[in-house]
N, C-alpha and C positions, 0 to 999 in steps of 0.2 A: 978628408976625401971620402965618397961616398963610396960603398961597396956595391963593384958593376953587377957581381952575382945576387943582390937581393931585390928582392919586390915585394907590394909595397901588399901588406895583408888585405885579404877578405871582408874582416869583422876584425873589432876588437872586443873584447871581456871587460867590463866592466866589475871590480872586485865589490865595491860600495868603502866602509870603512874595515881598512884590514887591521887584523887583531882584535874586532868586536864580532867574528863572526857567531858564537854563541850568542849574541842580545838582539840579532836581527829580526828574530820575529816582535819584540819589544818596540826597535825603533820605527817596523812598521808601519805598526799601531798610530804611535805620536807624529812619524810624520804624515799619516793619512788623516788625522784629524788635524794638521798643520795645514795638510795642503786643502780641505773644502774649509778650513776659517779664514784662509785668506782667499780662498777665489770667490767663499759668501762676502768679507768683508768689502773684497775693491768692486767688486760688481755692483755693490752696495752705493758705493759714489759715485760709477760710473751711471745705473740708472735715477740717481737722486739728481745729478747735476745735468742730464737730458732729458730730465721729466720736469722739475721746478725751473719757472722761471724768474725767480729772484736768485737763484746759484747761477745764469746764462750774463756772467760779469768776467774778467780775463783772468781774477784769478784761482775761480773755482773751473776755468775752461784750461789752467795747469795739471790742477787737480784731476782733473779726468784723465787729463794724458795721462798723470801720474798713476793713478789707479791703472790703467790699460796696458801700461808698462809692469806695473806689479804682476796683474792677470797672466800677460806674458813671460814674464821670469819665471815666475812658478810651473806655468803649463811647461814650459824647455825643460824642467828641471824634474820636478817632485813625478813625476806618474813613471818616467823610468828609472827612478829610484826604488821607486816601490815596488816594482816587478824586479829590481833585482834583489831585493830584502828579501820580500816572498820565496826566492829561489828559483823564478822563473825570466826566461827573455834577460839573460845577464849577458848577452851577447848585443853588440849593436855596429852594424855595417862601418865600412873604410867611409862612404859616403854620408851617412847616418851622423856619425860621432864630428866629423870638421863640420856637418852643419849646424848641428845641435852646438858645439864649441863657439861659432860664426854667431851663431841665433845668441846665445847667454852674453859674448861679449859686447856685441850689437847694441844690444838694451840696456846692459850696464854703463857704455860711454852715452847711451842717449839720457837715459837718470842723470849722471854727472852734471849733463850740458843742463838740463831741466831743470835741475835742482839750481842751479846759477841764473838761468830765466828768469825761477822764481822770487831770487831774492832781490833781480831790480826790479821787479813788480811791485815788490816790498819796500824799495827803497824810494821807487816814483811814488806812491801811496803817504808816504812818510815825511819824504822832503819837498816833494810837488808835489802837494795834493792839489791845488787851483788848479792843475794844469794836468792831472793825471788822465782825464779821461778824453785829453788831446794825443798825450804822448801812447799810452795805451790805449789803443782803439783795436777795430776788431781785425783790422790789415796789419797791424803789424804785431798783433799776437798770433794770427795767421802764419805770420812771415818768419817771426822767430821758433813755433814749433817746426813749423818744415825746415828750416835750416839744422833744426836739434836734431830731428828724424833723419836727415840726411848724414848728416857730418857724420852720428852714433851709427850709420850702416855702410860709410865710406871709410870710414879713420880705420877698422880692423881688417878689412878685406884684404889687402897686402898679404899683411901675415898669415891668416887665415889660408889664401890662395900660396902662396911658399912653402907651408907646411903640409898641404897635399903632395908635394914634389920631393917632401927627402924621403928616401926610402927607411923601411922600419923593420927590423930584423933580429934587433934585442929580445924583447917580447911585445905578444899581443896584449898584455896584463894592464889597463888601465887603474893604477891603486890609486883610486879617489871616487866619485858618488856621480860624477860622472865626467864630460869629454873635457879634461880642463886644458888649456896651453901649455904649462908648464911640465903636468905632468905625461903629457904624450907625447912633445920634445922628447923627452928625456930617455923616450924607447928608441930614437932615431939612433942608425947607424952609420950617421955620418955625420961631420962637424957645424954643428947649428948655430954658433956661437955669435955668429955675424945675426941669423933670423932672430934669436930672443935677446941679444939686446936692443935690437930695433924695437922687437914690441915693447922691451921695460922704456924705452926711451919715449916712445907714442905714449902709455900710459901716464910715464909721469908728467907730459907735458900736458894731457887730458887733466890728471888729479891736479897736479899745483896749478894749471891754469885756470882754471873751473874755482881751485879754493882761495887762491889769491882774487878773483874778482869776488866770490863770497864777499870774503874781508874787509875787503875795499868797498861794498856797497853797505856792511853792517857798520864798519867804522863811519861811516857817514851819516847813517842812521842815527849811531849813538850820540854824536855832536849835536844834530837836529834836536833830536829830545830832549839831551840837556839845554840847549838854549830856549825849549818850550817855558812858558811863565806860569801856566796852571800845574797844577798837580794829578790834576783830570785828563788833560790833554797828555802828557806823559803817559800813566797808565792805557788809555786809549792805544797810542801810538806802540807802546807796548805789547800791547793783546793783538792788534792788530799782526807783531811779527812771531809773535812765542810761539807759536805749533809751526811754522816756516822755521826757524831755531833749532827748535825740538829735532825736526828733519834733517837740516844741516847735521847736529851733532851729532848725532846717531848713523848719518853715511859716511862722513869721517871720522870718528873715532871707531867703527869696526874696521875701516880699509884698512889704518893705521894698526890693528890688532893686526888683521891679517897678513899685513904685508911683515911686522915685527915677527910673527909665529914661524911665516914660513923662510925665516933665517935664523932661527935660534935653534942652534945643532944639538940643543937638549932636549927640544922637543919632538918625542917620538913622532910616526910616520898616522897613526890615526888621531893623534892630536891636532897635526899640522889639515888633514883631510877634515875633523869634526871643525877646525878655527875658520876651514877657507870655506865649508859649506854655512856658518854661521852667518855669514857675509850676504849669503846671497840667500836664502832663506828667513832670515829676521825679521830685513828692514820690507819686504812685502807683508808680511802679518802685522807688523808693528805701524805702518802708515797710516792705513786706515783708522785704527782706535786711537790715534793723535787727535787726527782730524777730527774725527767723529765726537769725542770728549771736549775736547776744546775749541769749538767750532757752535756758535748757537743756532746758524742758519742750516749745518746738515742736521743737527739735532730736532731742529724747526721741522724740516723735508722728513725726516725718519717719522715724525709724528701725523704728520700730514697724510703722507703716503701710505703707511702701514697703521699703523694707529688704526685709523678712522676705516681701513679696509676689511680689518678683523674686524672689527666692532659692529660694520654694518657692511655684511660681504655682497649683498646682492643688490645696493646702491651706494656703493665705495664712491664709482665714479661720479655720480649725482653731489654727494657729498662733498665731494673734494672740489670739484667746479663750484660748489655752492660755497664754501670756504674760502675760494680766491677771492 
C-alpha cells in the first residue's frame, strides 16, 4: 500500500558511483575522453554511409541506424554523468530522470530488435543470396527499421508511465550514474512488486526473443556454409558475417554480465553500478572500431573521404568526384 501522506519529489540526486567518490575527478577525465571517441567514432559511419554511395546497400543502412542509436545512448547518458563527477548539476528533475530512464531504455530495446534485423540480413545474404536483393529491398528495410524504432519506443512506456505514479518517500538518492529502473523503484514507498516484475518479464521476452531468433538465423547460416563445396566460398560467407558476430557477442555476453552482477549478493553496490554502467557504455565505443577494422568498404570511405581531404584541402571535393 502506498503512503497517502507522501509526494512524489521535486529532483532527484544523482550520486554517480558510490564508494568511489575520492576517484571522480579521475573517472572524469576517462569518461569524457570516452564520451567524444565514441560520438567521433559513430558519427564517423553515420556520415560515411550518407556520403559514399557504394555503403547506400541495406546492410550498411543497419549500420547507420546502429551508429545513430550509439550517438544516442551516449548523449542520455555520459554528459550528465560528467557534471556530476565534476561536482556539479548532481541534481536532475522528477521529470528529467523518468525521461532520461524512458530515453536509455527506449534505445536499448531498439539495439536488441536491431541487432536481430541484422543478423537476417546476414542470414538472407548467406543462404539466399540469388534472391537477396528481392527479399531485401529498400521497402522492406524501410519497413523493418520503423517497426524496430517503434516497438523499442512502445514496449517501455507502460512502465515507464507507472513509475511516474508510485509515490517516493524513502530517499531522493539515486545510487548509480544515472536514472536507472531498478534502482529508483527501489526508493518508492509503496509496493512495486507487481510494476518490476512486469518490466523483468517485458525484458526478458525482448532479450530471449531477440536471441533465440539470433540463434535460429546463425544456426542456419552455419549448415549453409558447411554444405558450401569450395573453401573460398566458406571464408567469404564467413567474413561476410564475423563483425555482425563480433556484435552479437559482445551485446550478449555484457547483458548476461550484468544481469549475473546485479544478483550476486557479494558484489558490493559500486561494483554492481560500475558492471550495469559497463553495459551501456562499452558496446557504443566498441561498435564502431568492429566495423571500421573489419569492414574494407568503411576503411575504402575513411580513405576516400578524409585521406584525400587533408592531402588536398582546398580541392577535396574536386578530388573525390574525380575519384568516383
Amino acid at each position: 500500500m502506498s503512503d497517502p501522506n507522501a509526494s512524489l519529489p521535486s529532483q532527484f540526486i544523482i550520486v554517480g558511483v558510490p564508494g568511489l567518490e575520492d576517484h571522480y575527478t579521475t573517472f572524469f577525465f576517462i569518461f569524457l575522453l570516452l564520451f567524444i571517441a565514441t560520438i567521433l567514432g559513430n558519427l564517423l559511419i553515420v556520415v560515411l554511409v550518407a556520403l559514399d554511395p557504394r555503403l547506400h546497400t541495406p546492410m550498411y543502412f543497419f549500420l547507420w541506424n546502429l551508429a545513430v542509436l550509439d550517438v544516442l545512448m551516449t548523449t542520455a547518458m555520459i554528459p550528465k554523468l560528467l557534471s556530476v563527477l565534476w561536482g556539479h548539476y548532481r541534481t536532475i528533475s522528477f521529470a528529467g530522470c523518468f525521461l532520461q530512464m524512458y530515453f536509455i531504455i527506449s534505445i536499448a530495446v531498439v539495439e536488441i530488435f536491431l541487432v536481430a534485423a541484422m543478423a537476417y540480413d546476414r542470414y538472407v545474404a548467406v543462404v539466399k543470396p540469388l534472391h537477396y536483393n528481392t527479399i531485401i529491398n529498400t521497402r522492406v528495410c524501410l519497413t523493418m527499421t520503423t517497426t524496430v524504432w517503434v516497438l523499442g519506443f512502445l514496449i517501455p512506456l507502460l512502465n515507464v508511465v507507472l513509475a511516474t505514479s508510485v509515490p517516493y518517500c524513502i530517499s531522493n538518492y539515486v545510487l548509480h550514474c544515472f536514472c536507472d529502473y531498478p534502482t529508483v523503484m527501489s526508493l518508492a514507498c509503496a509496493d512495486v512488486t507487481d510494476q518490476v516484475n512486469l518490466a523483468l518479464f517485458l525484458a526478458m521476452v525482448v532479450d530471449w526473443g531477440a536471441f533465440l531468433f539470433v540463434l535460429f538465423t546463425y544456426s542456419r547460416i552455419i549448415i549453409s556454409v558447411v554444405k558450401m563445396k569450395t573453401v573460398e566460398s566458406r571464408k567469404k560467407a564467413f567474413y561476410m558475417c564475423s563483425s555482425h558476430v563480433v556484435v552479437v557477442v559482445l551485446y550478449y555476453v555484457s547483458s548476461i554480465v550484468v544481469y549475473i552482477g546485479l544478483r550476486v549478493d557479494s558484489i558490493p553496490p559500486d561494483g554492481r553500478v560500475f558492471i550495469g554502467g559497463l553495459n551501456y557504455f562499452l558496446t557504443p565505443l566498441v561498435n564502431p572500431i568492429i566495423y571500421s577494422l573489419r569492414n574494407e568498404k568503411i576503411k575504402a570511405a575513411i580513405q576516400r573521404y578524409f585521406r584525400l581531404k587533408f592531402a588536398f584541402p582546398h580541392g577535396a571535393k574536386i578530388s573525390v568526384r574525380a575519384a568516383e
